[in-house]
GUDO-284498 format. One line per field, with one value per residue (C-alpha): residue number from 1; residue in one letter; y, x, z. Coordinates in steps of 0.05 Angstrom, whole numbers. Example, Ala and Ser with C-alpha at 12.3 -4.5 7.8 and 13.67 -1.06 7.14 Angstrom:
BEGIN
pado	1;2
kemi	A;S
py	-90;-21
px	246;273
pz	156;143
***
This chain:
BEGIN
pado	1;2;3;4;5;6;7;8;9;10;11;12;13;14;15;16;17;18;19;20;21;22;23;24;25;26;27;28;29;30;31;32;33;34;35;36;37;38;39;40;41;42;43;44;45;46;47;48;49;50;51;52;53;54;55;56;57;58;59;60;61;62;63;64;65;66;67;68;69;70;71;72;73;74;75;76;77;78;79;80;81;82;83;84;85;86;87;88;89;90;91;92;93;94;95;96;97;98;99;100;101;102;103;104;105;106;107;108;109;110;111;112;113;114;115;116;117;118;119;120;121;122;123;124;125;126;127;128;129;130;131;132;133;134;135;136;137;138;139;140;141;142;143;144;145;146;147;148;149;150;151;152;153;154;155;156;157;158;159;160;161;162;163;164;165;166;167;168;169;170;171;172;173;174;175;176;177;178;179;180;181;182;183;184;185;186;187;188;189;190;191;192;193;194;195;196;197;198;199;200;201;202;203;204;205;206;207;208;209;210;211;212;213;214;215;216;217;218;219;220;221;222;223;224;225;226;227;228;229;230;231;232;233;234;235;236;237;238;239;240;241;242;243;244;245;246;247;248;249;250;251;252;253;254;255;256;257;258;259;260;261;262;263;264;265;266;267;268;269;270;271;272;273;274;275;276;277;278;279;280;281;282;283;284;285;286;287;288;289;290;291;292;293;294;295;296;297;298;299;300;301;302;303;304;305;306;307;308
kemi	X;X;X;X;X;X;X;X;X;X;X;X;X;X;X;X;X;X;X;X;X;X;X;X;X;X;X;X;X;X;X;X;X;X;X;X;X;X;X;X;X;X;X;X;X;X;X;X;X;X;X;X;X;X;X;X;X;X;X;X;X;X;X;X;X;X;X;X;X;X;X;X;X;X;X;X;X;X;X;X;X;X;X;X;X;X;X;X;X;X;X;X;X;X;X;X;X;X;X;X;X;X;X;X;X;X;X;X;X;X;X;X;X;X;X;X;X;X;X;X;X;X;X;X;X;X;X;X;X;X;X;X;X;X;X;X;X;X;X;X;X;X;X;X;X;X;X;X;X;X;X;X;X;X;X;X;X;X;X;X;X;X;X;X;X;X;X;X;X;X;X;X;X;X;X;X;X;X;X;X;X;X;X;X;X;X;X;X;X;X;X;X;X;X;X;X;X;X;X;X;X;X;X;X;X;X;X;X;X;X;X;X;X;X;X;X;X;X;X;X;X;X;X;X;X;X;X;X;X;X;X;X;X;X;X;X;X;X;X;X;X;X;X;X;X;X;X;X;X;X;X;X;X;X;X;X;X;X;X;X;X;X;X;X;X;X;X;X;X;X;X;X;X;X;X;X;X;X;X;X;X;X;X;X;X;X;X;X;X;X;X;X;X;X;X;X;X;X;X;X;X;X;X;X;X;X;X;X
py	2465;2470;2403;2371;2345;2313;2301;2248;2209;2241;2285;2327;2390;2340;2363;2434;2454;2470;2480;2414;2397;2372;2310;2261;2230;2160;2118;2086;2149;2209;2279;2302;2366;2354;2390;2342;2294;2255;2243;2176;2138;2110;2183;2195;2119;2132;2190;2167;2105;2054;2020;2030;1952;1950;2003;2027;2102;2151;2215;2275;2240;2274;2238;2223;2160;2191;2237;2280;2325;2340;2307;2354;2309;2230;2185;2161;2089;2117;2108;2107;2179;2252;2324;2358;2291;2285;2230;2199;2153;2104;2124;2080;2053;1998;2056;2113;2182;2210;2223;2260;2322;2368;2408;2359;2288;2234;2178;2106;2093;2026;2071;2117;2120;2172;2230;2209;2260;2279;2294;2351;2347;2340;2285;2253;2258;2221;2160;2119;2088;2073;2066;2001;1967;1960;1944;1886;1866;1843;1831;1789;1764;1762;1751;1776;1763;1782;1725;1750;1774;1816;1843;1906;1925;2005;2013;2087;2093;2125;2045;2019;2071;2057;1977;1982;2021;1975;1905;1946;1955;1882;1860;1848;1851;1889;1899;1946;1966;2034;2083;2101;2167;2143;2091;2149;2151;2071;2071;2124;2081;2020;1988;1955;1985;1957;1985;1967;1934;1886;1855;1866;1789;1776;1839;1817;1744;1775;1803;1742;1683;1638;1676;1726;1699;1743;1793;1842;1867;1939;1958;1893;1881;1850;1841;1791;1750;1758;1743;1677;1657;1700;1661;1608;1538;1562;1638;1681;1735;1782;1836;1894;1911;1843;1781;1740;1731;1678;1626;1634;1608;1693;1731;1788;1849;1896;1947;1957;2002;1964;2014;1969;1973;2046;2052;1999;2053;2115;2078;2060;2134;2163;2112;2141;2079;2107;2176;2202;2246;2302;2310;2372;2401;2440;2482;2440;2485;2464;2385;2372;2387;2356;2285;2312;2303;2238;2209;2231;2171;2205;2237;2216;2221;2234;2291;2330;2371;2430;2445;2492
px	3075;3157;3190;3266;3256;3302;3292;3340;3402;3456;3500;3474;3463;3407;3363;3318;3273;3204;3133;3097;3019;2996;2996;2931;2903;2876;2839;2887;2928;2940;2972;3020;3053;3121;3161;3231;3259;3318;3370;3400;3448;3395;3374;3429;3440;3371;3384;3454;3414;3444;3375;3347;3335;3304;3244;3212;3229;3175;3209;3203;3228;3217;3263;3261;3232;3245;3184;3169;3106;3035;2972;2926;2877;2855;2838;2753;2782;2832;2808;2892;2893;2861;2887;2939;2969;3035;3066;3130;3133;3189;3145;3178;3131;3136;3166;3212;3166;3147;3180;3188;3235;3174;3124;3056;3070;3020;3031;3006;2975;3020;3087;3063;3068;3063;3117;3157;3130;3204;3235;3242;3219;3288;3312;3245;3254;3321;3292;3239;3287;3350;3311;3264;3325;3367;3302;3278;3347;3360;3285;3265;3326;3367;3309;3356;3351;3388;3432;3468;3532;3517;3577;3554;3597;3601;3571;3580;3540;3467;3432;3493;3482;3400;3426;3472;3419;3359;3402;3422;3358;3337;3383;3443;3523;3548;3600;3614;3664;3686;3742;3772;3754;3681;3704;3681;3618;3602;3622;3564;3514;3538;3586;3649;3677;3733;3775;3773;3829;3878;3877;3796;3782;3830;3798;3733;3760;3791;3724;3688;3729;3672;3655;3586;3528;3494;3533;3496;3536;3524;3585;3598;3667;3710;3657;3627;3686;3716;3647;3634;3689;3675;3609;3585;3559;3493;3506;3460;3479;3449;3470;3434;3487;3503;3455;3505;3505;3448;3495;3535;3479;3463;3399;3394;3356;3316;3274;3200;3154;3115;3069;3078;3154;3156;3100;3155;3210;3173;3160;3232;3246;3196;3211;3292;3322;3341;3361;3370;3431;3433;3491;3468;3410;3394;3345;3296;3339;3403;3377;3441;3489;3454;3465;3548;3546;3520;3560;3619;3601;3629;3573;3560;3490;3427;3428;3360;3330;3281;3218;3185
pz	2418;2423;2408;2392;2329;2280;2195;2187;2228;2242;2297;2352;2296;2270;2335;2317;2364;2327;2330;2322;2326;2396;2393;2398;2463;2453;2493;2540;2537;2573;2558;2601;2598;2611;2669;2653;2605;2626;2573;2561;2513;2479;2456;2420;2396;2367;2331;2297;2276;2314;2332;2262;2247;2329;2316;2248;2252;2223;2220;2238;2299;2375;2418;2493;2538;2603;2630;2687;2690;2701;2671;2632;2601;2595;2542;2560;2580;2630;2706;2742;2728;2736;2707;2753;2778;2784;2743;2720;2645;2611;2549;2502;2437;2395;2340;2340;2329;2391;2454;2511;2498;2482;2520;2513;2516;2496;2536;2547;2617;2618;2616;2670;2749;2809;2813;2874;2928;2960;2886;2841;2773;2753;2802;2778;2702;2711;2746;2702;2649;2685;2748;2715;2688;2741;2784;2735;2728;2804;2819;2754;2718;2790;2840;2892;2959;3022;3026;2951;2941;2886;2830;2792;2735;2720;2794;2783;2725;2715;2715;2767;2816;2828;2821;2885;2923;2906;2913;2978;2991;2991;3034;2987;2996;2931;2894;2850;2795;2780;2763;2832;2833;2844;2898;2961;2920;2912;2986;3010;2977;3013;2953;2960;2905;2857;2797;2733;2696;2713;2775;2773;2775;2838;2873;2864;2891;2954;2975;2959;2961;2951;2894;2878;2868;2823;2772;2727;2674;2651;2617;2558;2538;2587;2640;2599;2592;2671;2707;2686;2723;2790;2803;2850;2826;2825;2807;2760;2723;2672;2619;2597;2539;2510;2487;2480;2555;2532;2503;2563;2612;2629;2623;2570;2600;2562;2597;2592;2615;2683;2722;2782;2778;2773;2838;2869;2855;2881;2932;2952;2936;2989;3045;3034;3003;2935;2913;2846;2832;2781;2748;2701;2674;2613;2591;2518;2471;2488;2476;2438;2481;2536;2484;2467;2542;2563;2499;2534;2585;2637;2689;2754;2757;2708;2651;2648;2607;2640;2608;2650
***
């Protein structure tokens, strides 16, 4: 089968697409073959080595955790699932050697769920990894509720923009910071959107004097140190980029795969409550530009790469 492989860290000219063996179906497993993979920081933080002392890394590596595609076969223990369903996976392992950007995927039953009904395999590839850490975030670190004020930092980002629609759809006020030229887009999802920079911190106070009572921080940096200060007596927050939010009374976030969740998010999805945008898609081949682009940090919406 056709794979994006890489022999060592490095750029995006690292990433060769080659003919690999097919890979093994365990027990608890199933074999998917593979319609989409969404494209994410992490890819690309991966493959330049950045979370080398996180995961061992047995190379050659395949990259990819987002999944989108049909099953083929199951493992003998596997009862959730039945060739030609239509699933979804955050198919992230315990190690770095095979992902998602190739045409058969080997996945775990745990990091699997139903293929929303009303998306494209595109729109559906770019929803399992960004789509369970902003849900865990507000739902398990947050537990929000529809009296919050929620404050989302990078609102217009791939994880910010399913956060405002699910704390939207849970009842929630939100807030949302954002370059202005994503404002009109913050306020179609139901934000109140406010800039970055200077003057954030009094913004964020003119909307809610009182102050927010739950921030999740998705950008690091400056967040960290302003939100602190924008909370209630009793607020919450929660960081998915910085653990240092611990010794500052926060929750650190780290995705994981949760079939439930991801049934929770299709679910949300079908009943109209959260969309999934598309910024671009590429065809497997061009994999590397596909990770020059979302290192950019600049799309509004998912990167995808098409399989078939």
């Amino acid at each position: 089968m056709k794979a994006i492989t890489m022999q060592r860290y490095g750029g995006p000219e690292v990433l060769e697409l080659t003919d690999v063996p097919e890979p093994k179906v365990g027990p608890d497993s199933v074999l998917v073959r593979a319609k989409a993979a969404g494209v994410n920081p992490v890819d690309w933080k991966i493959r330049e080595g950045y979370l080398d002392g996180l995961f061992p890394t047995h190379f050659p590596v395949v990259l990819g955790w987002d999944l989108a595609g049909m099953v083929e076969r199951v493992g003998p223990a596997v009862s959730e699932f039945s060739p030609g369903d239509e699933v979804i996976g955050y198919v992230r392992e315990d190690h770095v050697e095979r992902g998602t950007y190739a045409e058969l995927v080997s996945a775990p039953v745990r990091a699997l769920g139903r293929k929303p009904r009303s998306l494209s395999w595109a729109e559906a590839a770019g929803l399992p990894l960004a789509g369970l850490t902003a849900y865990q975030a507000l739902t398990k670190a947050l537990t929000i509720t529809p009296e919050d004020t929620v404050l989302v930092h990078a609102a217009s980002g791939g994880v910010g923009t399913f956060a405002v629609q699910i704390a939207r759809a849970k009842g929630a006020r939100v807030i949302g910071t954002a370059s202005p030229h994503n404002h009109d887009h913050l306020r179609e999802l139901g934000a109140e959107p406010v800039a970055y920079g200077p003057g954030l911190a009094g913004e964020v106070r003119r909307l809610a004097p009182g102050g927010v009572s739950a921030a999740l921080d998705l950008v690091g940096g400056e967040a960290i140190d302003v939100t602190p200060e924008l909370l209630t007596d009793k607020g919450r927050w929660a960081s998915i980029i910085d653990p240092s939010v611990i010794d500052r009374g926060g929750r650190y976030v780290f995705v994981r795969p949760d079939p439930t969740d991801l049934a929770a998010l299709a679910g949300l999805v079908d009943d109209g409550r959260l969309t999934v945008t598309v910024a671009k898609t590429f065809p497997l081949t061009d994999a590397a530009e596909a990770q020059r682009l979302s290192a950019e940090g600049h799309t509004r919406g998912k990167i995808v790469l098409e399989i078939e």
